[in-house]
N, C-alpha and C positions, 0 to 999 in steps of 0.2 A: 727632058726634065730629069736630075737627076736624082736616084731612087736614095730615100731613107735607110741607111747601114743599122742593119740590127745584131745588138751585141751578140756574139756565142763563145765570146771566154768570162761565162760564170758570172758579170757582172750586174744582171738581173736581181734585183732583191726578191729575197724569199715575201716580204710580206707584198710585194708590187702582184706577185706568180697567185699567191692565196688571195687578194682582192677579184682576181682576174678570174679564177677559178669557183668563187663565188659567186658572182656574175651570171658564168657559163652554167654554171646548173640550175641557180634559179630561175635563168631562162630558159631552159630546156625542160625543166619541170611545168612552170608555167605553159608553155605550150603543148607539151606533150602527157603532162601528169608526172606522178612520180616516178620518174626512170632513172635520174640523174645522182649519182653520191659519188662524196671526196672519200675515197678508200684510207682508212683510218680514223675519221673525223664522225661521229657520231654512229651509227648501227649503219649497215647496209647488208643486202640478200649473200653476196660473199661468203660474208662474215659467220664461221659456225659459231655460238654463242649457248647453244643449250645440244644437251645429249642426254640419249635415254639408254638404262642399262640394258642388257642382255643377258643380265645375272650373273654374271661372270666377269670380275676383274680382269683377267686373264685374258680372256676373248675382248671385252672392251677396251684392254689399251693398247694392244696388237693393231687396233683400226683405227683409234683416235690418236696413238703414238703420242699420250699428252697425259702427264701423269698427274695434272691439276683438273682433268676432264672427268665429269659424273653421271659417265657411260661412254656407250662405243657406236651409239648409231644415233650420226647428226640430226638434229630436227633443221626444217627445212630442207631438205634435199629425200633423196630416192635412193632406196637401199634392197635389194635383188636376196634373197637364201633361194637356194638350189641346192638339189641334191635326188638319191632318189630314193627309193621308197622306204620308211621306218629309219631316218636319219635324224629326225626331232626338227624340222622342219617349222611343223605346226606348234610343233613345244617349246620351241626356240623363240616363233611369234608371240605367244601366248605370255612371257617372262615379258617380252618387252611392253607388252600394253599394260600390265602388270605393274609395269616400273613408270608407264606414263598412269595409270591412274591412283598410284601413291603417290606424283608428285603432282594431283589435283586437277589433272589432263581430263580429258574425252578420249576413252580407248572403244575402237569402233573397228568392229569385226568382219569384213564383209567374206562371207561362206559361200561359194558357189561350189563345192561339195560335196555340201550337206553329210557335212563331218565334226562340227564340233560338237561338245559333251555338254554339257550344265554341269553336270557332279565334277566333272575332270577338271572344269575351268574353274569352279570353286577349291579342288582341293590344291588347285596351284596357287591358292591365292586371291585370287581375282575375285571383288566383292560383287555383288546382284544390289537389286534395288531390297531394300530400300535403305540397305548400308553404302553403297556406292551404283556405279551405272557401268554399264557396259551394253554401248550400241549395237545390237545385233542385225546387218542387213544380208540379206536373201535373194540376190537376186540372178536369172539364166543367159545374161548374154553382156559382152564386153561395152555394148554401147552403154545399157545400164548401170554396169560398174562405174564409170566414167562419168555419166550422167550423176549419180549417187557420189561420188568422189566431190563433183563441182561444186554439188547441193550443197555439201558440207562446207565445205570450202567458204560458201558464198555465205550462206546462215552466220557461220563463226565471223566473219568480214563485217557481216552487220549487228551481230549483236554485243560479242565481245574479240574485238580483234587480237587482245594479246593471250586469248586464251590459248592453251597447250593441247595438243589434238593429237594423237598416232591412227594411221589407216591403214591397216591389215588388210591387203587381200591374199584370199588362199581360194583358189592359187588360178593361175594366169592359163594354167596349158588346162585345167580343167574347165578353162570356161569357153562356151561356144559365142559364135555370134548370128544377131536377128536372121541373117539370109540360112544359115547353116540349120537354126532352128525350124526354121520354115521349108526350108525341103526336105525332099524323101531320100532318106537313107540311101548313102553312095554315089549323090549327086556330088559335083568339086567344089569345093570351093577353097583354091588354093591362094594362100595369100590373104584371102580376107582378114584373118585375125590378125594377124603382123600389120595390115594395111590401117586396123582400125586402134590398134595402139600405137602404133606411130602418130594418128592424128589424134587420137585422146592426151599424150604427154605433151605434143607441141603445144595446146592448148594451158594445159596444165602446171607442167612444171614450172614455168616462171611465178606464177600465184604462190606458189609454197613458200618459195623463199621471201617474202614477202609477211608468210603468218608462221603462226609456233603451228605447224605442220610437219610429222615426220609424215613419209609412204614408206612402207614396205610391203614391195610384191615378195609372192613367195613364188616359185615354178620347179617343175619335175624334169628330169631330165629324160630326150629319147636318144636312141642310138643312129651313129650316122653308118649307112652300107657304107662299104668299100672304104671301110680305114682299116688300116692293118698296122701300124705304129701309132703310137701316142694315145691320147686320149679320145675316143670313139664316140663322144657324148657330144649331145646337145641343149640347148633349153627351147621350148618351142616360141612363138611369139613374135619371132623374128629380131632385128640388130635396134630397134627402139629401144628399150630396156637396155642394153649392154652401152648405148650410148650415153643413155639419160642416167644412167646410177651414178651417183658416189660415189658406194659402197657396194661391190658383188660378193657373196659369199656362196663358198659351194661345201655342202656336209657329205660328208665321208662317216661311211660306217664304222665302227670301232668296236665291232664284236656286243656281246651281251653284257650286263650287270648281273652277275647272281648274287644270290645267300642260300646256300646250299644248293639244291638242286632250283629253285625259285629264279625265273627269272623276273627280276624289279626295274631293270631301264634298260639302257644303251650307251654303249661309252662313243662319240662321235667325235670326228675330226675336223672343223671346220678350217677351212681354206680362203684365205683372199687372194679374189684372182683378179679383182679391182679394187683402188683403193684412194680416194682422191684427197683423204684427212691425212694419210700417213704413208708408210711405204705399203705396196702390194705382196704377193706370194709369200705372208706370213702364217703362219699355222699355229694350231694346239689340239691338245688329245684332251678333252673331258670326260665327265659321265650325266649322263641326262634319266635321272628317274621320272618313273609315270605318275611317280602321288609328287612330288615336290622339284620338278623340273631339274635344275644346276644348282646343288648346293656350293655355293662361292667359293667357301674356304680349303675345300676339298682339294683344290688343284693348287694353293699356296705354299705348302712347304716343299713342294718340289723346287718351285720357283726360287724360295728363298734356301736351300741349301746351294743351287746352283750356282747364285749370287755370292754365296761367299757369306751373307747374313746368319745362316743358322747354322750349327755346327752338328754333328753326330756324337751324342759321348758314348753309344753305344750303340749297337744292333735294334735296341728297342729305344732308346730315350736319345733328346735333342737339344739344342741350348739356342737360345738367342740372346745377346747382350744388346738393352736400348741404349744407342750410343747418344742422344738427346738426356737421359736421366742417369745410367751406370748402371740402371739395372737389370739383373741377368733373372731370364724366364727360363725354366725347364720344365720340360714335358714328354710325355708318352708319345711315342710317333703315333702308333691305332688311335690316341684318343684325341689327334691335334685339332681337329675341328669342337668335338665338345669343349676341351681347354680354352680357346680362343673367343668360344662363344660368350662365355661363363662372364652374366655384366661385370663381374670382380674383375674382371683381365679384359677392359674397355681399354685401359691407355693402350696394351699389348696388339689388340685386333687393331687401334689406327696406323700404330708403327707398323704393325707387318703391311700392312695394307699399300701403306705407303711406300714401304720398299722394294714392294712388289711389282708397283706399277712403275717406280724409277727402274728397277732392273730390266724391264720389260720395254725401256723407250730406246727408240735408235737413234742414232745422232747420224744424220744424214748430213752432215757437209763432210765432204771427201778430205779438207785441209785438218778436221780435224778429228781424223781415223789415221792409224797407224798403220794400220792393211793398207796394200795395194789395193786399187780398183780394178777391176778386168771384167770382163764382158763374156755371158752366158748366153746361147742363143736358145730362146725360149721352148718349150715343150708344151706337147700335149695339150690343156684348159689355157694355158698360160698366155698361147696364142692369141684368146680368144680378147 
């Protein structure tokens, strides 16, 4: 019998391929539940659609590379900081839940330890009841994180599914698990932990995308013996996390903040060393104070003199010309953050703002870069 010739020069109609494609999903939903979406055609898990800030322009759009984006760490997916100790790790989390519970979120703290503040988390911001909420969970071993992570998950699924959620955990290497907890000091238990967050994200991850869920784990880094080149660090946990992130970030110390002899923060470096919204191994130098975490504007006019936007007229004073109105702002370099703030200079803080994050986006198609492309063989974290 001879077989049915199926066309494959093009002459298929588009709208024959979308009835067909219609079909095919809502048969696959019907029998399977919701797993099936036409990518483009109404929401699907894919699809980033909401971002929460990290207080910082600058850091937010180094990751989301999207200068229409209103933050830098995806909801729905899994987002990794690393670093080690007194890099603002904790104060970096703290900004973000911060940013999900002003935009009317469930910001939900899980501490395993037994390190946050109440006075600290209030002077960053972060409202208490009974002006706002802030979930605080406590719990000693990875399975109950996990367990606690689902609960949430599940709760929000039944009571309000499009509600907005951020999950802090801090931090991943300081938390043990039930076998470890239960034996005696300097018994092995190698693997276990890696073993038991491998099978808490397979579980997991697909759910988020799914709900206005961000996670971010936080984790510290240890040293690997016998590296003598490159970067000698590790995260503990094992390669679950490194696989399941969108986003990894590793903070790098950036010396003290003083005012006089005072020291008031830390200036850090954060690094992506994964990056799945935008391109990878991008960086910035901030300052992270301990009463008001990342003040935003701080790291702006670096940006924008670099760009070519703000001009120097002098050692002390600056110029920006808003090329949307003709008008020209000038200002004291020391006072550019109060200037900018000032409601009276509202249009000024959205042009800059804006021109900060188009200067800051890359244009990843190679046909339309005037550079060569050529190939760097990775280093040190880069690897990882």
């Amino acid at each position: 019998m001879a077989r049915k010739k199926i066309a494959t020069d093009g002459s298929s109609s588009n709208g024959e391929d979308s009835v067909l494609n219609d079909i095919l999903v809502d048969s696959l939903n019907k029998k399977l539940g919701d797993v099936a979406y036409i990518l483009g055609k109404g929401d699907s898990p894919p699809e980033v659609k909401e971002w929460l800030s990290t207080g910082s322009t600058v850091l937010d759009t180094i990751v989301s590379n999207d200068a229409t984006a209103d933050g830098g760490i995806p909801v729905g997916r899994l987002t990794e900081i690393c670093g080690e100790a007194a890099t603002g790790k904790s104060l970096l989390s703290y900004m973000i839940l911060k940013d999900c519970q002003d935009k009317g979120g469930i910001p939900v703290l899980i501490d395993t330890e037994n390190a946050a503040n109440e006075d600290f988390l209030q002077l960053l911001g972060l409202k208490f009841y009974p002006e706002g909420s802030l979930v605080y969970i406590q719990v000693d071993s990875v399975e109950k994180v996990f367990s606690a992570i689902e609960e949430i998950i599940r709760k929000i699924k039944e009571n309000d599914k499009d509600k907005l959620c951020c999950i802090v955990w801090d931090s991943v290497a300081g938390t043990s698990t039930d076998a470890e907890i239960q034996n005696d000091y300097g018994e092995a238990t190698i693997g276990m932990q890696a073993r038991m967050i491998g099978q808490g994200l397979r579980k997991l991850i697909r759910f988020i995308g799914k709900q206005r869920v961000a996670l971010v784990f936080l984790n510290q880094v240890r040293q690997k013996i016998g590296v003598f080149f490159g970067d000698d660090t590790v995260t503990p946990g094992g390669k679950a996390i490194p696989f399941f992130s969108s986003v990894r970030m590793k903070l790098y110390s950036g010396g003290k903040v003083k005012t006089g002899k005072d020291v008031i923060g830390v200036g850090i470096k954060p690094k992506l060393i994964k990056n799945r919204m935008g391109p990878p191994h991008r960086e910035a130098e901030l300052k992270m104070y301990f009463s008001r975490g990342l003040i935003d504007e701080e790291s702006w006019l670096d940006e924008l003199l670099k760009y070519g936007v703000a001009d120097k007229v002098s050692a002390q004073k600056s110029s920006i010309t808003n090329k949307d109105t003709g008008e020209v702002y000038e200002f004291q370099n020391r006072k550019f953050v109060d200037w900018i703030r000032d409601p009276a200079n509202a249009e000024a803080h959205a042009y800059c703002k804006t021109k900060v994050k188009e200067g800051l986006v890359i244009e990843q198609d190679p046909f339309n870069r005037e550079e060569e492309a050529v190939v760097e063989e990775l280093v040190g974290e880069e690897e990882l």
